[in-house]
C-alpha positions as CSV (number, residue, x, y, z in Angstrom):
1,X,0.0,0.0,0.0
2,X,2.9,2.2,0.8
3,X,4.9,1.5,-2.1
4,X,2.2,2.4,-4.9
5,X,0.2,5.1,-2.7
6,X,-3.3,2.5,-2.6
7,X,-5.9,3.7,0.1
8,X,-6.3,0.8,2.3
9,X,-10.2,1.5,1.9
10,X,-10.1,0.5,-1.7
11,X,-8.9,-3.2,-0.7
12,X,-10.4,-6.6,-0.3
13,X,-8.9,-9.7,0.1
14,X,-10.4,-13.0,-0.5
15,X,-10.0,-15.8,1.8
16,X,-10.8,-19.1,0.7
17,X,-13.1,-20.4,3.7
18,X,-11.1,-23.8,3.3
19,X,-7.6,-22.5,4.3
20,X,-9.3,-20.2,6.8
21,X,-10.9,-23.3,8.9
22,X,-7.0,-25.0,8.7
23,X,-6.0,-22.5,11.4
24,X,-9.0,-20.6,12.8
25,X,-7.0,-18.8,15.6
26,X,-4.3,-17.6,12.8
27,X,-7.2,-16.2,10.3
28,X,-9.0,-14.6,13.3
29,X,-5.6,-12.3,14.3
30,X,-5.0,-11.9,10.1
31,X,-8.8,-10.6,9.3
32,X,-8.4,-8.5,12.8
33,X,-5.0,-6.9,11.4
34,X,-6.5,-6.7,8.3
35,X,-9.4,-4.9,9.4
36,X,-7.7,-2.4,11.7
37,X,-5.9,-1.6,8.9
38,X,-9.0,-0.7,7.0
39,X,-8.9,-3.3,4.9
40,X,-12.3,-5.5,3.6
41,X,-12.1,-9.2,3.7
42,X,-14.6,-11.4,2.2
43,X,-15.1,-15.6,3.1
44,X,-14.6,-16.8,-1.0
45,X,-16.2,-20.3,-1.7
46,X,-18.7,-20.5,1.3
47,X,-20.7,-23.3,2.1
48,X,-17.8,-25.8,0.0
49,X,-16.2,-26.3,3.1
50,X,-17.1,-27.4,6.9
51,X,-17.4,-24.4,8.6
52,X,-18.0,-24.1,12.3
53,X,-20.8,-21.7,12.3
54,X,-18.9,-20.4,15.8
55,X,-15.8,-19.6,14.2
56,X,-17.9,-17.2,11.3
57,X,-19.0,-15.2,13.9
58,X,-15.1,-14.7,14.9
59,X,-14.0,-14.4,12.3
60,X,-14.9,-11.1,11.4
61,X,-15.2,-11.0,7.6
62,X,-17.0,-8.2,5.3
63,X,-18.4,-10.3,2.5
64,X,-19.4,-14.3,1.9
65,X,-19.5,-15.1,-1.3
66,X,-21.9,-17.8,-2.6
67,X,-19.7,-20.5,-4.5
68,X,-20.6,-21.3,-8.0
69,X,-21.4,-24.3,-7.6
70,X,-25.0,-22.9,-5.1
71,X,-25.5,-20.5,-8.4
72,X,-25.3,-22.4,-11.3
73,X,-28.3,-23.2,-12.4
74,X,-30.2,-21.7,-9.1
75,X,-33.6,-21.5,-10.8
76,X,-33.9,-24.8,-11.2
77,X,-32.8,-26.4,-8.1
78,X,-34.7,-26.0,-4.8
79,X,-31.7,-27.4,-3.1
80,X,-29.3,-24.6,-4.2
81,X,-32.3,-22.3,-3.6
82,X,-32.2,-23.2,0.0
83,X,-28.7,-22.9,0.6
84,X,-28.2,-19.4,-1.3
85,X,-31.0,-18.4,1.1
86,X,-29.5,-19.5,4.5
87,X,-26.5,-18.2,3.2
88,X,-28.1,-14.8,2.0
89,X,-30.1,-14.9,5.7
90,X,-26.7,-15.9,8.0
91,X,-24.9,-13.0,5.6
92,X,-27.6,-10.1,6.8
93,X,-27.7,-11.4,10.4
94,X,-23.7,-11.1,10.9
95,X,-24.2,-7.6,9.3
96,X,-22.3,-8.8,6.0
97,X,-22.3,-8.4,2.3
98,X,-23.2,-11.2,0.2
99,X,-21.8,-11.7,-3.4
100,X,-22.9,-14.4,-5.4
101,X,-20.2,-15.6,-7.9
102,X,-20.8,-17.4,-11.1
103,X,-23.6,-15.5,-12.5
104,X,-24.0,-17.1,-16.2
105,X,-27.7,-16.3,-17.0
106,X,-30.8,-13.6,-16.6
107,X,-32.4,-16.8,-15.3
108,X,-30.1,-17.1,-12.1
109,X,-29.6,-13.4,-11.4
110,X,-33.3,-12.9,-11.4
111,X,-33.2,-15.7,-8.9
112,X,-30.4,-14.1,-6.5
113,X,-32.0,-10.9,-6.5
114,X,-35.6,-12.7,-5.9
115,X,-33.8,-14.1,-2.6
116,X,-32.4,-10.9,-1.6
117,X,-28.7,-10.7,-3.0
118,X,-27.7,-7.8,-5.1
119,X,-24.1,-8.0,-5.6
120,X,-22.2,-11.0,-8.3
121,X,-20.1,-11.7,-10.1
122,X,-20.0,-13.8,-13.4
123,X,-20.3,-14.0,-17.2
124,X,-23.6,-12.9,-17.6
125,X,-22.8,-9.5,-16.4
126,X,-19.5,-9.6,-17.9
127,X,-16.1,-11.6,-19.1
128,X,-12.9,-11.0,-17.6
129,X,-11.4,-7.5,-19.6
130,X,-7.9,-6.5,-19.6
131,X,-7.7,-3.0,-17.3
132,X,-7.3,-0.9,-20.6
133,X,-10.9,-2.4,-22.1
134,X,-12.2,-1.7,-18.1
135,X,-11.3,2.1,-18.3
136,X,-12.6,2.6,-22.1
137,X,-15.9,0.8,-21.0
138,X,-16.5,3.2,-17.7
139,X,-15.6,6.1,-19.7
């Protein structure tokens, strides 16, 4: 951050919620550090993993992002349905963000936002850009 001048509130890290269950007590202290410093961190893959629903609520994260694999094909499924929602629900109670990654048709974003999620990521809204293409397209 020091070296290219980047405001710590323009940051998020991504934590795979598999490496952060290997060594809850180390990801607690990181995402605390993290934080102080001002710096979002978000759980990536959630749900993909065993999670200890006690360690979540220590753990201190911004965001939990619905895996892929809950979002593919969500409007078809009542059992991704179900877990996008408890996901979405557990999300708003810990007073986090929820992103749903993997967003590939009008079908399943209508879905997400039906459930109450309103940020994603994914194909359907766009495909990965180089940074020049990023700039010419918000200009």
């Amino acid at each position: 951050m020091k070296k290219y001048d980047i405001c710590s509130e323009h940051l998020l890290v991504e934590l795979a919620e598999n490496l952060l269950v290997e060594d809850i007590k180390h990801s607690i202290e990181l995402i605390r550090h993290l934080k102080a410093q001002k710096i979002e961190c978000a759980i990536d893959d959630f749900g993909t993993g065993y999670p200890s629903l006690t360690y979540l609520k220590n753990i201190l994260a911004s965001v939990l992002k619905i895996d892929r694999s809950f979002v593919t094909n969500i409007d078809k499924s009542k059992g991704s349905i179900a877990i996008a929602s408890t996901i979405i629900s557990l999300a708003k109670a810990l007073n986090m963000k929820v992103l749903a990654e993997g967003v590939e048709t009008k079908e399943e974003l209508d879905c997400l936002k039906m459930l109450g999620c309103y940020d994603y990521q994914g194909f359907y809204l766009s495909r990965p850009m180089p940074f020049e293409d990023f700039i010419t397209l918000l200009a």
